[in-house]
C-alpha positions in Angstrom: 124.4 67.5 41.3 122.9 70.8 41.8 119.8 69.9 41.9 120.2 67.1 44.3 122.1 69.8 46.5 119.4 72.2 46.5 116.9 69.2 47.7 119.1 68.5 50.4 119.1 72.2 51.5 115.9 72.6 51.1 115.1 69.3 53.5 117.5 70.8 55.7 116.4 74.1 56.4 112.9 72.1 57.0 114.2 69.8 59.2 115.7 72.6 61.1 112.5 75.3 61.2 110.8 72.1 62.7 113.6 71.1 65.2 113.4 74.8 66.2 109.7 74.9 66.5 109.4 71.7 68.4 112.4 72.8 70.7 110.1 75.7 72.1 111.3 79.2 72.6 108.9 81.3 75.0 109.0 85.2 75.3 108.9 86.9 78.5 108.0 90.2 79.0 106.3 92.6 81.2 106.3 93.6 85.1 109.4 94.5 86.8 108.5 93.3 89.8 108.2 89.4 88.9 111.5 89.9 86.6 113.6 88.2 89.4 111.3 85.9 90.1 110.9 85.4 86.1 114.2 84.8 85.3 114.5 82.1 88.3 111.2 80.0 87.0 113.0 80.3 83.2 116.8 79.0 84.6 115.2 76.4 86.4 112.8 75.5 83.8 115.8 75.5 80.9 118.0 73.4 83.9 115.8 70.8 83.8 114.3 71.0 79.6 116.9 71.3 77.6 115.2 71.7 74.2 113.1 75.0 75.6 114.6 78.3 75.9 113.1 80.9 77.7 113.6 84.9 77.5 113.0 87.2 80.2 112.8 91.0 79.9 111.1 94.0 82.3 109.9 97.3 81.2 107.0 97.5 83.3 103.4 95.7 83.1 101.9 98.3 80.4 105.0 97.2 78.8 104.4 93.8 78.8 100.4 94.0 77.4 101.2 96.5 75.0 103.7 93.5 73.5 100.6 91.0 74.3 98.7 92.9 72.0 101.2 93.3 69.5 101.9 89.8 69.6 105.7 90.3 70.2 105.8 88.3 73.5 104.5 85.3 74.5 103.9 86.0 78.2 102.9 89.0 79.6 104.0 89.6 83.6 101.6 91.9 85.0 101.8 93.2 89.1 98.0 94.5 88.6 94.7 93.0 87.0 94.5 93.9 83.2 92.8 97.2 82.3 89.7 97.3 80.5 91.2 99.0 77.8 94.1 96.5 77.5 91.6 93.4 77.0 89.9 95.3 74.5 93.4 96.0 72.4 93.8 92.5 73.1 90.7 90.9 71.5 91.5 93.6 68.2 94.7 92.4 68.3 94.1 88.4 68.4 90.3 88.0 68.9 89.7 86.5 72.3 90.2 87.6 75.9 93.9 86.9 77.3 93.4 84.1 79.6 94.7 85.4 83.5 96.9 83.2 85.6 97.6 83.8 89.4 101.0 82.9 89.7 102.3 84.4 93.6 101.4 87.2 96.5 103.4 89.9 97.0 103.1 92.0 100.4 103.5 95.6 98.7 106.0 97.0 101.1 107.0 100.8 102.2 110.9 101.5 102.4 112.4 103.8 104.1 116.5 104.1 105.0 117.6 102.0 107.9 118.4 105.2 110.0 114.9 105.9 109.9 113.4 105.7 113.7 110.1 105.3 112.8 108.6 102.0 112.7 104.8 102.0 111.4 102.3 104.3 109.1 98.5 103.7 109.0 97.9 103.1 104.7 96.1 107.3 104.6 99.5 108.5 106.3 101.9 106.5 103.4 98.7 107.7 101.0 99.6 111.8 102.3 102.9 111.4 102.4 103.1 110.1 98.5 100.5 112.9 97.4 102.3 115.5 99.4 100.1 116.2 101.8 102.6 115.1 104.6 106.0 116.7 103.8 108.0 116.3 107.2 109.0 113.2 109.3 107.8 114.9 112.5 104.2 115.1 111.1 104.2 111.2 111.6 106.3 111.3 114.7 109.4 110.8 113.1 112.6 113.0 113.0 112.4 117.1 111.8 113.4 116.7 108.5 111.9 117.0 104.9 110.6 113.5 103.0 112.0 112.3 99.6 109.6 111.0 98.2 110.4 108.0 95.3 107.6 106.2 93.1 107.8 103.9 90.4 107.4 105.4 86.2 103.9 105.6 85.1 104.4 102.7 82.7 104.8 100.4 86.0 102.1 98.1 87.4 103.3 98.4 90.9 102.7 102.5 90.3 99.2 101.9 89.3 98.5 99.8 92.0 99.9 101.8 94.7 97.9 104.5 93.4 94.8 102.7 92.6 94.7 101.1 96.4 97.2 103.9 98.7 96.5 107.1 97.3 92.6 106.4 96.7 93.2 107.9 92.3 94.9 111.2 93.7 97.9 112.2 92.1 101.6 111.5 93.3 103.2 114.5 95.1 104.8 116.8 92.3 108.2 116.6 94.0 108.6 112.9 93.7 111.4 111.2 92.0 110.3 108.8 89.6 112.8 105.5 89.3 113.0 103.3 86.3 112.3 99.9 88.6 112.3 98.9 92.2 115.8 98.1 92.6 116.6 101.7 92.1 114.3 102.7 94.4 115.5 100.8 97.2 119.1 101.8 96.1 117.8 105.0 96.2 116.1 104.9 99.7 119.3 102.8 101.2 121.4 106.6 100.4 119.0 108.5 101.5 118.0 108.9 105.1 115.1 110.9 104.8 113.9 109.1 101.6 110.9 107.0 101.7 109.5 104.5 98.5 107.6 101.7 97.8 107.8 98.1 96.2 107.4 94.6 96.2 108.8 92.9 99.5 111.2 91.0 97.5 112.9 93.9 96.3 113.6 95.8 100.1 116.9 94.1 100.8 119.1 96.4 102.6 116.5 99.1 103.4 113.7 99.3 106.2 110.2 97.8 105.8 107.7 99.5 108.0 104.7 98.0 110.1 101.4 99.0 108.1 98.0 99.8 110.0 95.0 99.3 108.3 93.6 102.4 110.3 94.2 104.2 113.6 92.9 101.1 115.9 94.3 98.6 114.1 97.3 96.8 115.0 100.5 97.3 112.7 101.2 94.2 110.4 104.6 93.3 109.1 103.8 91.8 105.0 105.1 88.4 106.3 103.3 84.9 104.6 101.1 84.7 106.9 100.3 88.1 107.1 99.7 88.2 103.6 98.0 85.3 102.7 95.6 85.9 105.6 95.0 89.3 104.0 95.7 91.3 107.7 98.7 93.1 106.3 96.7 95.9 103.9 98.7 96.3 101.2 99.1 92.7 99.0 98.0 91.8 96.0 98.2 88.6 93.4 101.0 88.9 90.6 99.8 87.3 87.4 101.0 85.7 84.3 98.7 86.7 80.7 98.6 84.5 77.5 96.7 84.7 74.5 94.7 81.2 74.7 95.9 80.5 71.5 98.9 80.0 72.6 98.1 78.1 75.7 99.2 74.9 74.6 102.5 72.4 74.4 105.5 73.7 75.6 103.8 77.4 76.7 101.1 75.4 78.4 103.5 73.2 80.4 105.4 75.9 81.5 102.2 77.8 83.1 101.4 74.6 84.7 104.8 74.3 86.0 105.0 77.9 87.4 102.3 77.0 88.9 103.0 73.3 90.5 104.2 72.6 94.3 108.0 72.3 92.5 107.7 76.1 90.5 106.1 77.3 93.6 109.1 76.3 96.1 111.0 79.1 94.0 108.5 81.9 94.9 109.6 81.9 98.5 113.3 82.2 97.7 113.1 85.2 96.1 111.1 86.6 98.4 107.8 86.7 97.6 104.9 84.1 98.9 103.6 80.9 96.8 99.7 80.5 95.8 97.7 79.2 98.5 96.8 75.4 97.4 93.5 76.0 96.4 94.5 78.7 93.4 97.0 76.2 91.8 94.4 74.7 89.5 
């Protein structure tokens, strides 16, 4: 009796580890900024494929690669290209290059509190104000009072880029508050009337966007769709989605496809972001 117990246990337990492999679970991980967005692609996903469930978690891009290459997640959400470095840990860590998807446009936006007068900054005014250079309103014709000045940790994607493409490399201003993710920078900037941060435009609900100039002589551009798409408003960029190719198949496969269909798409716009032009959906 035992023994036929134990057979039946052990045929259980199989049946089960291949129910739970064939149901799909996928791991989520990486950039802050695509966690809202994230988590609606994984709800709707799960809504409509019951055996797949799908876990979403932030902590910043470096974040997400550092579990890439660790092989702890999945997915890895990234609001910047992948270092140099980090495709290097990651063909160590699982020998081949992580494959790169381009799953939305963001229009990275400047926030400042509602109260704020001022309307637009050419990109080398936002670029001295985060280094410091610029340390009153009135230096960019706005009121006479001090700037707060609030940046995204080290860790984050969006701080790398913002650096990478605003500041030219130079250091943030030593006097700036770092936040542990957009939200609370916008929470921040919306208590704060002389405050002034940065993010992606899904994320500035409730605070002021400004009108960015490219230069001095040209005109100031709102990061609307068009304007971002179009590549007139200067501060966008693609967010992406990395996966170790081995693992780009079945379930994890269909789910980059979907993300990247006309149906995953529709959700990019809701949260406030703007979809893949046609032509990068392949």
């Amino acid at each position: 009796m035992k023994h036929i117990i134990k057979q039946f246990s052990i045929a259980a337990l199989a049946t089960g580890l291949a129910t739970a492999a064939w149901a799909g679970n996928i791991t989520v991980k990486g950039s802050d900024t695509l966690l809202i967005l994230a988590q609606k692609w994984a709800e709707t996903y799960m809504g409509t494929h019951a055996d797949v469930k799908i876990s979403v978690t932030g902590g910043g891009t470096g974040t997400g690669f550092a579990a890439l290459q660790n092989q702890t997640t999945d997915l890895c959400d990234a609001s910047r290209k992948a270092k140099a470095a980090e495709i290097a840990n990651c063909i160590k860590a699982f020998n081949a290059r992580p494959t790169e998807y381009k799953v939305a446009l963001d229009g990275l936006s400047v926030y400042v509190n509602p109260e704020n007068p001022l309307k637009e900054l050419t990109v080398a005014q936002v670029g001295d104000i985060f280094t410091g250079k610029i340390t009153n309103w009135k230096e960019v014709g706005g009121p006479d009072a001090p700037i707060t000045v609030y940046s995204r940790e080290n860790s984050s994607g969006t701080y790398e880029f913002f650096k990478e493409h605003v500041l030219k490399g130079h250091d943030f201003a030593a006097g700036a508050q770092t936040m542990p993710g957009t939200a609370a920078i916008v929470q921040a900037v919306v208590k704060d009337k002389n405050s002034i941060g940065y993010g992606g435009a899904a994320y500035g609900g409730g605070s002021k966007q400004l009108a960015i100039k490219k230069d001095d002589s040209s005109p100031a551009m709102e990061p609307t769709e068009d304007n971002v798409e179009t590549g007139t408003y200067p501060i966008w960029r693609y967010l992406y989605v990395y996966v170790n190719p081995a693992l780009d198949k079945g379930e994890i496969a269909a789910y980059l496809n979907w993300i990247r269909s006309d149906d995953g798409q529709k959700y990019v716009k809701d949260v406030g972001y703007f979809p893949l032009p046609k032509n990068l959906r392949n």
